[in-house]
C-alpha positions in Angstrom: -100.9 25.8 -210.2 -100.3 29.4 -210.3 -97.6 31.9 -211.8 -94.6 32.0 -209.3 -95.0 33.8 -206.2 -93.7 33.8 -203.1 -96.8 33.7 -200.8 -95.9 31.4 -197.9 -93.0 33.7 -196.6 -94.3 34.7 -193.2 -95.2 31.2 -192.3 -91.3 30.4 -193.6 -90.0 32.8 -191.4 -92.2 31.9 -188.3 -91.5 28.2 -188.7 -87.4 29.0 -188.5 -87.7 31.0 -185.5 -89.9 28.7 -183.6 -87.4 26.0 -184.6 -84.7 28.6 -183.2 -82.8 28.8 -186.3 -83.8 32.5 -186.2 -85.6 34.1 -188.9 -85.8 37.8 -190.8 -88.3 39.4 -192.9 -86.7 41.3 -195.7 -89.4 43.5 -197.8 -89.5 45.6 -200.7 -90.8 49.2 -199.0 -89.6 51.3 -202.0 -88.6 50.6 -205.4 -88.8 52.1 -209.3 -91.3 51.3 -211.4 -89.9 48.7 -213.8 -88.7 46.3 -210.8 -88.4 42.6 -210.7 -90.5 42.4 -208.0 -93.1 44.8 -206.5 -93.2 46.8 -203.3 -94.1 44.2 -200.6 -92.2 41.6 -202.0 -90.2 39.6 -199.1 -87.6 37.2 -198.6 -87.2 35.3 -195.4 -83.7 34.8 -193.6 -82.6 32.2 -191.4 -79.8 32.5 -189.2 -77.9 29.8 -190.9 -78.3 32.1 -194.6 -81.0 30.0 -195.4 -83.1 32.0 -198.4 -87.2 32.0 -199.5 -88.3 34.3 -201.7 -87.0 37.1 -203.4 -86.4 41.3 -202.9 -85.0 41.9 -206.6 -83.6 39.6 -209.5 -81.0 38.6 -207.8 -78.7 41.9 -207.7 -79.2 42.7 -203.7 -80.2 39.6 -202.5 -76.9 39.2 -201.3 -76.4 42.2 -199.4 -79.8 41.7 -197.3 -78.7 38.6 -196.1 -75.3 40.1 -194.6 -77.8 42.9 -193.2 -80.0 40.6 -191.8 -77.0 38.0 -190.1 -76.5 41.6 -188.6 -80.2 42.1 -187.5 -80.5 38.7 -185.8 -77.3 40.1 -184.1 -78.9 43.5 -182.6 -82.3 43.1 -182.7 -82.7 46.1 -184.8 -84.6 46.7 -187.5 -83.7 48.7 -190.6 -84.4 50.1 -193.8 -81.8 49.7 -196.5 -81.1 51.6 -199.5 -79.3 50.3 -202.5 -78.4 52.5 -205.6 -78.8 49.7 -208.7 -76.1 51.0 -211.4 -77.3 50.6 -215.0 -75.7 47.7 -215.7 -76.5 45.7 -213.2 -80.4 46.5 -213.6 -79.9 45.6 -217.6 -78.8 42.5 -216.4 -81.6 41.6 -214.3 -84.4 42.7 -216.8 -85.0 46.2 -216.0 -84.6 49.4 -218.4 -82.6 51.3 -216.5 -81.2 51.7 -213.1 -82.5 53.0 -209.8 -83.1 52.7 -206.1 -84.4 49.9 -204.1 -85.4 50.2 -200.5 -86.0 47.0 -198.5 -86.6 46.9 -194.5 -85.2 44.2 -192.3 -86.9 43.4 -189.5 -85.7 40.5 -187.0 -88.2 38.0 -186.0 -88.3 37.8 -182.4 -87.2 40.9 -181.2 -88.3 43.6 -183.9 -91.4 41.7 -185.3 -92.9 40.2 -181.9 -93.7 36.4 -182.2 -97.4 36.6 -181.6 -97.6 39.4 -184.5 -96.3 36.8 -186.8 -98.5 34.6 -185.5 -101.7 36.1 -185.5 -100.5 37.5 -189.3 -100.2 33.3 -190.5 -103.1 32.4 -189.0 -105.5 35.3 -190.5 -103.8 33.8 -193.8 -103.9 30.4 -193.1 -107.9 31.6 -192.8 -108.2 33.3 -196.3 -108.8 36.9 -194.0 -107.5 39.9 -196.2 -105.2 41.5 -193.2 -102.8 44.6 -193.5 -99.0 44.4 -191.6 -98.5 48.5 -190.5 -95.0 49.0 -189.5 -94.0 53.1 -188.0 -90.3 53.0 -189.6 -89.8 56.0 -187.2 -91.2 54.6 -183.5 -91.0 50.6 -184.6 -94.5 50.4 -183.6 -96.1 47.3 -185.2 -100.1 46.5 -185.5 -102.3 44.1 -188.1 -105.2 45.9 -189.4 -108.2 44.9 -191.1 -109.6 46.1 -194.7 -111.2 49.2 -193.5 -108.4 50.9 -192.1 -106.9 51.1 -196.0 -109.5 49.7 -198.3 -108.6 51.3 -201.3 -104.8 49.5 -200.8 -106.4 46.4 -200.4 -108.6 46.8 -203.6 -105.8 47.7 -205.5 -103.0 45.1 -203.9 -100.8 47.7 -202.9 -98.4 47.8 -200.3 -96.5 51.1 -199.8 -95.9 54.1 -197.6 -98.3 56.5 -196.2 -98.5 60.0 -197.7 -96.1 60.6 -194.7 -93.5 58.6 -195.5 -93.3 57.0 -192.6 -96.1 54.2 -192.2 -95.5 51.4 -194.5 -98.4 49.2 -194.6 -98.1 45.8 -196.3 -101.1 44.1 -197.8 -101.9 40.3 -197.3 -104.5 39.5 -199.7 -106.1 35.6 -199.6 -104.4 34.3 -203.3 -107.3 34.9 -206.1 -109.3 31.8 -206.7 -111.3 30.9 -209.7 -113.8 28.4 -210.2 -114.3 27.9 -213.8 -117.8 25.4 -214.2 -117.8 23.3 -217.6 -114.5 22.0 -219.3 -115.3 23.3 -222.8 -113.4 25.4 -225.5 -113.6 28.5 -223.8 -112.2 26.8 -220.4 -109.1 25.7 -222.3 -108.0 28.8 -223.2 -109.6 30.6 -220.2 -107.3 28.9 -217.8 -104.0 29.2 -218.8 -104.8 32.7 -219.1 -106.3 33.0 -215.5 -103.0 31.4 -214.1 -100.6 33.5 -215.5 -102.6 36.4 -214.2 -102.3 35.0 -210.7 -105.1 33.0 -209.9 -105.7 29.5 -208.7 -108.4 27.8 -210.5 -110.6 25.0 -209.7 -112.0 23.3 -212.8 -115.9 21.4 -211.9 -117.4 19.3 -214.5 -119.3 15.9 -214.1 -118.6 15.0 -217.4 -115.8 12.7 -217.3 -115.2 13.1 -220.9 -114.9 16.8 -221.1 -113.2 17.1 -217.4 -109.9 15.2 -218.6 -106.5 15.6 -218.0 -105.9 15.5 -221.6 -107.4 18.4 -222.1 -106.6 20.3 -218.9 -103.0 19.1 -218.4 -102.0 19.4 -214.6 -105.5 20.8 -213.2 -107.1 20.6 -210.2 -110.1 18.8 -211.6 -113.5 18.1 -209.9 -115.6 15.1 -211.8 -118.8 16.2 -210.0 -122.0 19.1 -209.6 -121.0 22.4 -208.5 -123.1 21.8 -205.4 -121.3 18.8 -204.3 -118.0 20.7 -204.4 -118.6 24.4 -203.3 -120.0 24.1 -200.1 -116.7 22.7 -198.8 -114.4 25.2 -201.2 -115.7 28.2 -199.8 -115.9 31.1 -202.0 -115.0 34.3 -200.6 -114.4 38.2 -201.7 -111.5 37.0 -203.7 -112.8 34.7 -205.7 -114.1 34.7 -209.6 -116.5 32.3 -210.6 -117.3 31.8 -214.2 -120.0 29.1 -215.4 -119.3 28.0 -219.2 -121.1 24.8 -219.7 -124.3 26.4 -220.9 -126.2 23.3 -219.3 -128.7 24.8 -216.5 -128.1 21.7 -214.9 -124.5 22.1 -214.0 -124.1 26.1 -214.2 -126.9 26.9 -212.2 -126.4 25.4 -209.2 -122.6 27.5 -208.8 -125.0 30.9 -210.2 -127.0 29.7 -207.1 -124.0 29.6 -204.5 -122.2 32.0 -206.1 -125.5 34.7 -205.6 -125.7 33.6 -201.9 -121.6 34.6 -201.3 -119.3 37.5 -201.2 -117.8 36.6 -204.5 -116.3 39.6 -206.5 -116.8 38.2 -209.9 -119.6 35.7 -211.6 -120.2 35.1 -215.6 -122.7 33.0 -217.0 -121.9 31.9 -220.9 -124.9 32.1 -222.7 -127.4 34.8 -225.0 -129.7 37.5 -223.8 -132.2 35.3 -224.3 -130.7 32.0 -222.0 -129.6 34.7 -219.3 -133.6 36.2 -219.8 -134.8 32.0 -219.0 -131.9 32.1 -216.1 -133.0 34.8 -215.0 -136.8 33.4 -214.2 -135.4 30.1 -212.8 -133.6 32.5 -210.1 -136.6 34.8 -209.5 -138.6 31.7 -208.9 -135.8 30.5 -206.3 -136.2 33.9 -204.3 -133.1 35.3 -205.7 -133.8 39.3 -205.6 -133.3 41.4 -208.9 -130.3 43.5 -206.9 -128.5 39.8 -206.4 -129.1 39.2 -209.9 -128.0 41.9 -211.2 -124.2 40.8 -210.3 -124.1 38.2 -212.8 -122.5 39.5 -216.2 -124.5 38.2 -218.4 -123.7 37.6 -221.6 -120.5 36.8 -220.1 -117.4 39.1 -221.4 -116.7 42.6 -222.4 -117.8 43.7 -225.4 -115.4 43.5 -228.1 -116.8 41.5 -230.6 -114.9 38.2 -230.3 -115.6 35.1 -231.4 -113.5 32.2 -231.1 -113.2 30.1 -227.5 -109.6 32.3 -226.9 -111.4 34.8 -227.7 -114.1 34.6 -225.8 -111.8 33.6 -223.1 -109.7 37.1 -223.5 -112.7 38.7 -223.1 -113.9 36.9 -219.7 -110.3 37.3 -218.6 -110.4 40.8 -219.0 -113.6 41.5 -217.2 -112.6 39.4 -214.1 -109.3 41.8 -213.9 -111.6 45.2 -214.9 -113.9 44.1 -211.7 -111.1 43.2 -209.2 -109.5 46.3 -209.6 -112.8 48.9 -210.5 -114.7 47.6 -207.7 
C-alpha cells in the first residue's frame, strides 16, 4: 500500500465511456503553490455525476462537474478558472487564497478514444508516456520521455514556456524492493510509502518476513532470484538490499546491475562492499556497473539507529530520483 493517489483515472474515464455512460477528464493545468493537489491532478466525470479523483480539496469540485455535464453536451473542451477566496482555501488547508485552473476535456469527442487507449495501455505497461494537449488548436499527441526529459525526471506536468502546450506526465508508480526484513526495513518502509512508493518486501526467513512485524506488506518468503525475474524492475524502481547475508542480497545486487534500475543500496562496511565487490568482478560485472551501487548504503550524516539509518537510505533514494 501506498500514500493516496489517484493513479487509475484515465482507465476510470475510459471504462465509462466504453460503457457509454460518458466520461470527462478534469485536470489541474495551473494552480498556486501551496495546493491540495498538484498540477496534473485529475478527476474523472461520468455522465451520470459520477466522481474519481480529485482537482482541489473539495472547494471546486463541484463546479467541474456542472462544466463537464456541459462538455459531454458540446463536445468542447475547456479551461476553467476559479478565483479561491481566502476563506475558502483556509478551509481546505492552504495559507492563503489564489487561482486554480483545470481543463475539461470530453472523452469521445475532445480526447479521441484511441488516444485514451493507447495512454492506458502504455500504463497498464509501466512505459513513462507524456499526454500534450495545444489549448489553442485542440491538437492532442502522447509522447515519449525524450520529447521532455527533464519534466519526466522531475514529475512535472505543466505548461510550455508558451503558455499554450500543457503536457501531462504519466510516470509508472515508484516501486521499491527492500531485500531483508530487519530493523532498518521496519522503519524504512513506512517511510518509503508515505513518500509514494510501492514496496515489495523479499526475505526467505519466515521468522524475520512476518506480518507481525511488517503489518499489511506485500511479503515474499523466498530468494530475490526466485521473485525478480517475474517483478520486473524498471527505471522507476529503488532497490535496497539490507540483510547483510551475501546469500540473499547478492543475488537482487546481481539483477539489479543487469537492469535499468535508478536506485540500488547495499547495507554493509567498506570493507563487506570491498569482498562484494570481488564476488561481482568475478561474475563479469564491469567496474562502471558497479560503481551504481551506493555502498555503504545512505547519505552521510552520521546516523546510527535502524530509523536512522532508514532516514538516511530514504533520503538518498529521493536525492537520486530527482538529481539524476
Amino acid at each position: 500500500m501506498t500514500t493516496e493517489r489517484f493513479d487509475n483515472i484515465p482507465e476510470i474515464a475510459l471504462a465509462w465511456h466504453r460503457a457509454g455512460r460518458g466520461a470527462v477528464l478534469a485536470t489541474v493545468v495551473q494552480t498556486w503553490g501551496s495546493a491540495p493537489r498538484p498540477v496534473g491532478s485529475q478527476l474523472a466525470i461520468s455522465g451520470d455525476a459520477e466522481i474519481a479523483g480529485s482537482v482541489s480539496g473539495g472547494c471546486v469540485e463541484g463546479a467541474v462537474v456542472l462544466e463537464a455535464q456541459e462538455a459531454l453536451a458540446d463536445g468542447q473542451s475547456r479551461i476553467l478558472e476559479f478565483g479561491v477566496s481566502d476563506d475558502t482555501a483556509f478551509a481546505v488547508g492552504l495559507a492563503c487564497g489564489g487561482k486554480i485552473r483545470v481543463l475539461v476535456e470530453p472523452v469521445g469527442t475532445a480526447v479521441p478514444e484511441g488516444l485514451l487507449t493507447d495512454l492506458v495501455a502504455a500504463r497498464a505497461a509501466r512505459v513513462p508516456v507524456g499526454y500534450v494537449v495545444n489549448t489553442v488548436t485542440w491538437v492532442r499527441d502522447l509522447v515519449p520521455v525524450v520529447d521532455y526529459a527533464d519534466r519526466f525526471a522531475a514529475d512535472r506536468s505543466g505548461f510550455e514556456d508558451d503558455g499554450e502546450v500543457f503536457v501531462a506526465i504519466h510516470n509508472p508508480p515508484l516501486r521499491m524492493v527492500v531485500v531483508g526484513a530487519v530493523h532498518i526495513a521496519q522503519a524504512l518502509i513506512p517511510m518509503a510509502r508515505m513518500a509514494g512508493f510501492d514496496v515489495l518486501l523479499i526475505d526467505p526467513r519466515g521468522a524475520f518476513a512476518t506480518q507481525q512485524r511488517f503489518p499489511g506488506q506485500d511479503i515474499r518468503e523466498d530468494y530475490p532470484d526466485e521473485v525478480l525475474p517475474g517483478y520486473g524492475l524498471d527505471a522507476r524502481t529503488a532497490v535496497v538490499t539490507l540483510s547483510h547475508d551475501p546469500k540473499i542480497d547478492d543475488p537482487a545486487i546481481e539483477a539489479a546491475l543487469a537492469s535499468d534500475v535508478f536506485y540500488l543500496g547495499a547495507l554493509g562496511s567498506t570493507r563487506t562492499h570491498a569482498k562484494r565487490v570481488e564476488r561481482l568482478l568475478a561474475l563479469g560485472f564491469t567496474d562502471a556497473q558497479i560503481a551504481r551501487i551506493h555502498a555503504p548504503i545512505g547519505l552521510n550524516i552520521g546516523s546510527k539507529s535502524p530509523a536512522e539509518i532508514a532516514v538516511s537510505v530514504m533520503a538518498q533514494v529521493i536525492e537520486k530520483l530527482r538529481r539524476a
